[in-house]
C-alpha positions as a printed Julia matrix, in Angstrom:
365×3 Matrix{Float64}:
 -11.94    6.78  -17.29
 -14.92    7.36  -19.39
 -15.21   11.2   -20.44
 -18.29   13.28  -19.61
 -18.92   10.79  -16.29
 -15.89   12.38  -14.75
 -11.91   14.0   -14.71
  -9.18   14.66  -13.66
  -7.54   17.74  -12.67
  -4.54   18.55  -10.69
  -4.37   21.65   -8.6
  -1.29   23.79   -8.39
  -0.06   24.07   -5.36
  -2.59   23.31   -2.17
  -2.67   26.5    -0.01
  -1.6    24.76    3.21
   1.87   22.39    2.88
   2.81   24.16   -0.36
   2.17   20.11   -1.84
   0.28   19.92   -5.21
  -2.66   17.13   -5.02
  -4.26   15.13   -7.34
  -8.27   15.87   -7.74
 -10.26   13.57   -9.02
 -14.25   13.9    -9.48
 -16.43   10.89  -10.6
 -20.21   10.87  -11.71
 -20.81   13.98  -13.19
 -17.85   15.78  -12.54
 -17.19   19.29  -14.06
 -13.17   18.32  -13.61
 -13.03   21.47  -11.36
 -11.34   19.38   -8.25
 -14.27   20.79   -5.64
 -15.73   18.82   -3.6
 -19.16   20.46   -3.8
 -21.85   18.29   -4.85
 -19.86   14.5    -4.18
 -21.71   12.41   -2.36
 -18.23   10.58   -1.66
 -15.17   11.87   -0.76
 -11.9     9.75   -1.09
  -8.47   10.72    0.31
  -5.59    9.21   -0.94
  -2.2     9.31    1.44
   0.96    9.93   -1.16
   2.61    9.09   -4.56
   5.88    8.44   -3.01
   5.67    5.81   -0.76
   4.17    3.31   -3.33
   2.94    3.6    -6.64
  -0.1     2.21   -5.96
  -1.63    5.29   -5.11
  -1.22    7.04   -8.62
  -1.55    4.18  -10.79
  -3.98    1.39   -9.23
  -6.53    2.75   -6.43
  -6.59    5.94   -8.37
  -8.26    4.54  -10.88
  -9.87    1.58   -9.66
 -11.94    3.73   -7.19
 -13.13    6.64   -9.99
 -14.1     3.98  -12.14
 -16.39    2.09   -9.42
 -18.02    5.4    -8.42
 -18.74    5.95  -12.06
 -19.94    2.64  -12.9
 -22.64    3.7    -9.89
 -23.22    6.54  -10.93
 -22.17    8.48   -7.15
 -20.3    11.57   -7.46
 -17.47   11.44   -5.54
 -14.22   13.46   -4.72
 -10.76   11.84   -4.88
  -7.79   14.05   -3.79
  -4.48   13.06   -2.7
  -2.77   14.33    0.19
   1.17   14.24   -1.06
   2.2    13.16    2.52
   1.23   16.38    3.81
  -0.65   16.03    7.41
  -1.48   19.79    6.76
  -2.95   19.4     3.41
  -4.64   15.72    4.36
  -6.43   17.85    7.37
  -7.33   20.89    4.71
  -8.75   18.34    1.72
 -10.87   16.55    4.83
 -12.19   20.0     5.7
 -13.08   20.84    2.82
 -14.99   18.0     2.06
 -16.69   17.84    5.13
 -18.2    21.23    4.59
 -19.34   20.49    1.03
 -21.26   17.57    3.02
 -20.22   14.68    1.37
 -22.39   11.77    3.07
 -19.03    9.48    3.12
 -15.78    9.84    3.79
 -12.97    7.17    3.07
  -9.6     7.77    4.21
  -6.17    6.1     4.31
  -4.42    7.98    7.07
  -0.58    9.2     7.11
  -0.67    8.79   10.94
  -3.18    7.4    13.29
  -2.96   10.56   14.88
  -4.11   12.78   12.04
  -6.66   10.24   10.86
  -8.48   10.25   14.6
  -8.63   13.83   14.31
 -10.41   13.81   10.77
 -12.87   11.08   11.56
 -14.06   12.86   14.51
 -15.06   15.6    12.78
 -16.19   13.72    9.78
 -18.73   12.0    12.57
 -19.45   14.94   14.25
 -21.18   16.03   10.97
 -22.8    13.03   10.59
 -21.24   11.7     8.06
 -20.43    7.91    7.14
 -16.63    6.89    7.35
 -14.62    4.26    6.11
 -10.83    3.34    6.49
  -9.33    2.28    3.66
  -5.76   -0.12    3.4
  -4.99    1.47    6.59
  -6.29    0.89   10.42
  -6.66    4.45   12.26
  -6.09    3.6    15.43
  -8.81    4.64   17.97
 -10.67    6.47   15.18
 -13.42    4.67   15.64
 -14.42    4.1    11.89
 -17.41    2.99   10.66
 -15.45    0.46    8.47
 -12.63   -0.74    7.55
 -11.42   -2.61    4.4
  -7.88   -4.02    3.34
  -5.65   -7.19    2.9
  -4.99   -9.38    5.67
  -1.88   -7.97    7.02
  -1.05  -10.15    9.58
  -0.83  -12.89    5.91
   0.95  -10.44    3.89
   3.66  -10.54    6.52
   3.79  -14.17    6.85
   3.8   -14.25    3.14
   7.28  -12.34    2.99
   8.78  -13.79    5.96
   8.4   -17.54    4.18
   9.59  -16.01    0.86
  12.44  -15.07    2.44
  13.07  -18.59    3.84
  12.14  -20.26    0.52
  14.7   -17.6    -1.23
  17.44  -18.47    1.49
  16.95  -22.5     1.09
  17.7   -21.91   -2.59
  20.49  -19.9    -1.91
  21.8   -22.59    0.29
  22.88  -19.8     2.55
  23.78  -22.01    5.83
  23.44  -19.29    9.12
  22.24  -16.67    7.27
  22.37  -13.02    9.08
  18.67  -11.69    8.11
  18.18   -7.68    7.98
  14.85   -5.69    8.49
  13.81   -3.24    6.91
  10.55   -2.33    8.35
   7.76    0.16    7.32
   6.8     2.9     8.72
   6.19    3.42   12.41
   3.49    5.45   11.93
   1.34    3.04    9.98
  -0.37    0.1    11.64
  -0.27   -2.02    8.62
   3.69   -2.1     9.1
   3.02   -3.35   12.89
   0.89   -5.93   11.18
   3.29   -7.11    8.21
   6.8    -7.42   11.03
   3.82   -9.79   13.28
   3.64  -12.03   10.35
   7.34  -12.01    9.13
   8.17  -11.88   12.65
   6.1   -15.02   13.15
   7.73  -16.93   10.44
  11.34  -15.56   11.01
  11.5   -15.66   15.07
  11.59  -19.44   15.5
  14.54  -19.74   12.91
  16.29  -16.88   14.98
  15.69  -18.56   18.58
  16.78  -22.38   17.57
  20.06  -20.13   15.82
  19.38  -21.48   12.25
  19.11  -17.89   11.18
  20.8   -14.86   13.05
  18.68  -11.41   13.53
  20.52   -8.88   11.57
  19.95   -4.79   12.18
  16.34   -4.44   12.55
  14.86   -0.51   11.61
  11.58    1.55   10.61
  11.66    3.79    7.72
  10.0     6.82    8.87
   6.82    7.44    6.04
   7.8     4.97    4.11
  10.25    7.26    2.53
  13.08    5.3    -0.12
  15.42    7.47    0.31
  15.68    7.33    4.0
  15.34    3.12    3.64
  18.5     3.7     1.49
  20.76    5.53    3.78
  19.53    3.23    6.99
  19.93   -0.19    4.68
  23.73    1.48    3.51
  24.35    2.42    7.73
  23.18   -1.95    8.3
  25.47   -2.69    5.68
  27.93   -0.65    7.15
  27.2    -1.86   10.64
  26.93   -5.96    9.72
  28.37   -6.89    6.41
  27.63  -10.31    6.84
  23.73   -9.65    5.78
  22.62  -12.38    3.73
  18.64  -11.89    3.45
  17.07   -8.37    3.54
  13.14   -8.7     4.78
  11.71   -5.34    2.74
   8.65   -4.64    4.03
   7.56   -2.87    0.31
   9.13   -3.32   -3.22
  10.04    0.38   -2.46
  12.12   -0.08   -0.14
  12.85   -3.39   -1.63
  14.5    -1.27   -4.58
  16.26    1.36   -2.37
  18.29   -2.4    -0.75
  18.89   -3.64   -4.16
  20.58   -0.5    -5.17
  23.13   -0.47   -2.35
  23.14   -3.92   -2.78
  24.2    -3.05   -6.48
  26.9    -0.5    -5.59
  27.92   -3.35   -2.97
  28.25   -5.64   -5.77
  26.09   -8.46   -3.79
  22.92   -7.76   -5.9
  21.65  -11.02   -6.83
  23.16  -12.85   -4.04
  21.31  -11.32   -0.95
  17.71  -12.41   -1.06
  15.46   -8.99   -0.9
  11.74   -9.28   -0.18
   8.88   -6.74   -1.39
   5.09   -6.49   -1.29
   2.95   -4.2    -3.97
   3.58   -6.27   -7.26
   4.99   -2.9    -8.34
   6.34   -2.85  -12.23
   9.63   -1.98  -10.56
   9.58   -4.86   -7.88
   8.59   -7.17  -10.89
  11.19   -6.53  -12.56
  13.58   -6.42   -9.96
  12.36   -9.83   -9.62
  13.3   -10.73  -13.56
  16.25   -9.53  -12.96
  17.61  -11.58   -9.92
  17.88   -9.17   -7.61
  14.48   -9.57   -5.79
  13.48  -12.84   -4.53
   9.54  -12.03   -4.14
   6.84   -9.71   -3.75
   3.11   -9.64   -2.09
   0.41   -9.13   -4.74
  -2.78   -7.68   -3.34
  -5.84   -7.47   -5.74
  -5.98   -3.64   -5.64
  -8.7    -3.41   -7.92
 -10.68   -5.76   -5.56
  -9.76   -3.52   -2.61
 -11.43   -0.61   -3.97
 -14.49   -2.26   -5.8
 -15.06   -3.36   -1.94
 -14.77   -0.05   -0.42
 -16.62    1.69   -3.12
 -19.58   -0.36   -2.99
 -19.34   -0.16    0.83
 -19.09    3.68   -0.18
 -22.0     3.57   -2.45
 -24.42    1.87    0.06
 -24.09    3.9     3.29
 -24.2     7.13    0.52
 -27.38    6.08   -0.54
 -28.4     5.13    3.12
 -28.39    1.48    2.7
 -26.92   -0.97    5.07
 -23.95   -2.62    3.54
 -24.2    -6.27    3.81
 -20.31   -7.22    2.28
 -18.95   -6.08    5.86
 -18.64   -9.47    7.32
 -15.19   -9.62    9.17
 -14.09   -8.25   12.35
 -11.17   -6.81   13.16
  -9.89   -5.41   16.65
  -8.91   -2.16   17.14
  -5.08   -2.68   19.42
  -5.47    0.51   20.76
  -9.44    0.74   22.08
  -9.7    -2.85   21.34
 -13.0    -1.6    19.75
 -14.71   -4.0    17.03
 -14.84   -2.84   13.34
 -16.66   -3.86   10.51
 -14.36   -5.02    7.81
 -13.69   -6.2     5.16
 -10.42   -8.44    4.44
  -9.04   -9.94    1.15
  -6.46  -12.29    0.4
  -2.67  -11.81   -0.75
  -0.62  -13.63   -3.24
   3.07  -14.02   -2.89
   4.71  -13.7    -6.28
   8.31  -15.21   -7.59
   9.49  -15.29  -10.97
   7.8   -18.25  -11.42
   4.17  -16.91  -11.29
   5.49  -13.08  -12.36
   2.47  -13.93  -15.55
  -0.29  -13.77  -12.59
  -0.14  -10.23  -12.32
  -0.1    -9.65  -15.93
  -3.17  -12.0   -16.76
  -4.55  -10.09  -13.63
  -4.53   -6.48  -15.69
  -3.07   -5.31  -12.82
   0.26   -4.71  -14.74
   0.36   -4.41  -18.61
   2.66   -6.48  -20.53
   4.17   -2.86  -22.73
   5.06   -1.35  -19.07
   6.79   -4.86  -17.36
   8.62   -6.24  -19.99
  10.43   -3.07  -21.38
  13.4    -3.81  -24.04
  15.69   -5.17  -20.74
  13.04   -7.58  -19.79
  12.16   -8.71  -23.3
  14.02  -11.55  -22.62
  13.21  -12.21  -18.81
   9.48  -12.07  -19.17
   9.62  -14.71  -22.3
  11.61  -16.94  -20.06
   8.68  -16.87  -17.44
   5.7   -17.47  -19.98
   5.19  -13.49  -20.75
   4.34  -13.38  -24.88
């Protein structure tokens, strides 16, 4: 982040939710975390589901604002539906022109895009659907792939394994977030037909409420408990990816149970160096937000954007919105060095003084 253009500041404690939040201002910030005089305001869901949020769309966001020179506002809700409602109010009075969200619950969301609309103001949803919010836009990966891209990892993983029968446990997202509907309809897609002709059998199949690791933990330990033939875990995130492994570990059948992930996080990488995770999803983050900024940028400067040019269906009012959809990459050991010549990891935080060795195996110098 260049200095002078913008910075970063992190309130105490927010006054509703007791949750502290990360402010960031872009353009020509004064650092002070208000949202008066942003043309853009940006709110990020939580640094505890995924990492992403801190350490990818973070960034990649401020730095496309300032490279356009819009002011915007980027705060972070810390999982907190009160504070997510109090950072949207806030910025709707200051009368930021847009407002891009990525909603904790669909409910929530609806609630703040009707009032961001009532004031007239732009909206966008970012990585996650709101469904029947009625955005103006919407930009993100193509779920539905990212899904599919899992459930044939996990196949792939299996086949090497030569696991014959294999009992395969889920370990869904959220059921709060419509992205995790859209990621179990593509593994689901993959996985289903090996489960009907009985070449695979369907293991314990559970949501982790908010994404939470912890919780994935305890329910993955209670499937474990419950069917200890499980021989392929289908992760919907490296998070929970990592909370598997780690039972898996105490288990001692790390290694030998196939474990899926999506995020290309440095943790999921190297669980991946390591053995004990056969795959992740890779999704250009830095694309993601470059798209929704400059969607961001044009409607703020009352232009029409013109990079808008999928469609995707709202399930709940089946309404049409403008979108915009990029492509995942499943990653395996094999192509681990995609992510790093991507600069979406470094090479200093992946291949740490246990992974020295790993990432020179897989082409990493």
């Amino acid at each position: 982040m260049r200095k002078g253009m913008f910075a970063l500041a992190t309130a105490g404690l927010l006054a509703t939710g007791g949750m502290s939040a990360c402010d960031t201002e872009s353009g020509s910030g004064t650092g002070s975390g208000s949202s008066g005089g942003a043309m853009v305001g940006v709110i990020l869901p939580d640094t505890k589901s995924s990492a992403r949020w801190e350490t990818a769309d973070l960034k990649y966001l401020a730095d496309a604002f300032d490279a356009a020179g819009i002011r915007a506002d980027i705060k972070n809700a810390q999982g907190d539906k009160a504070s997510f409602q109090t950072i949207a109010d806030g910025m709707i009075q200051s009368g930021v022109k847009v407002l891009m969200t990525v909603n904790l619950d669909s409910g929530t969301g609806k609630n703040v895009l009707a009032n961001a609309k009532k004031a007239g103001i732009h909206t966008i949803d970012y990585d996650r659907l709101t469904l029947s919010g009625g955005a103006d836009y919407y930009v993100s990966f193509d779920n539905v792939e990212v899904g599919k891209l899992q459930g044939q990892g996990l196949v792939d993983c299996l086949a090497e394994k030569r696991v014959t029968g294999p009992v395969v446990a889920y370990l869904n997202g959220s059921p709060t977030d419509n992205n995790a509907t859209l990621f179990k309809e593509g593994y689901d897609s993959v996985l289903k037909p090996k489960f009907d002709s009985g070449e695979f059998t369907k293991g314990p199949d559970d949501a982790v409420p908010d994404w939470d690791n912890a919780k994935g933990g305890t329910i993955f330990e209670q499937q474990l408990t419950k069917d200890n033939k499980i021989a392929g875990v289908l992760a919907a995130n490296d998070g929970l990816a990592n909370a598997a492994i780690e039972v898996l570990k105490k288990n001692k059948l790390n290694g030998t149970v196939p474990v899926t992930g999506q995020d290309a996080t440095v943790q999921g990488l190297q669980n991946i160096l390591a053995g004990d995770q056969c795959m992740t999803v890779y999704k250009a983050i830095k694309k993601e937000a470059e798209a929704a900024a400059a969607l961001a940028v044009a409607l703020a400067r009352g232009e029409t954007p013109s990079t808008a040019t999928n469609t995707v269906i709202d399930p709940e009012s089946k309404a049409a919105v403008k979108s915009v959809l990029l492509k995942p990459e499943a990653i395996t050991k094999a192509n681990v060095k995609t992510v790093i010549d991507d600069g979406f990891v470094t090479k200093e935080a992946l291949c740490t003084a246990a992974f020295a060795k790993a990432c020179t195996d897989v082409g990493i110098s």
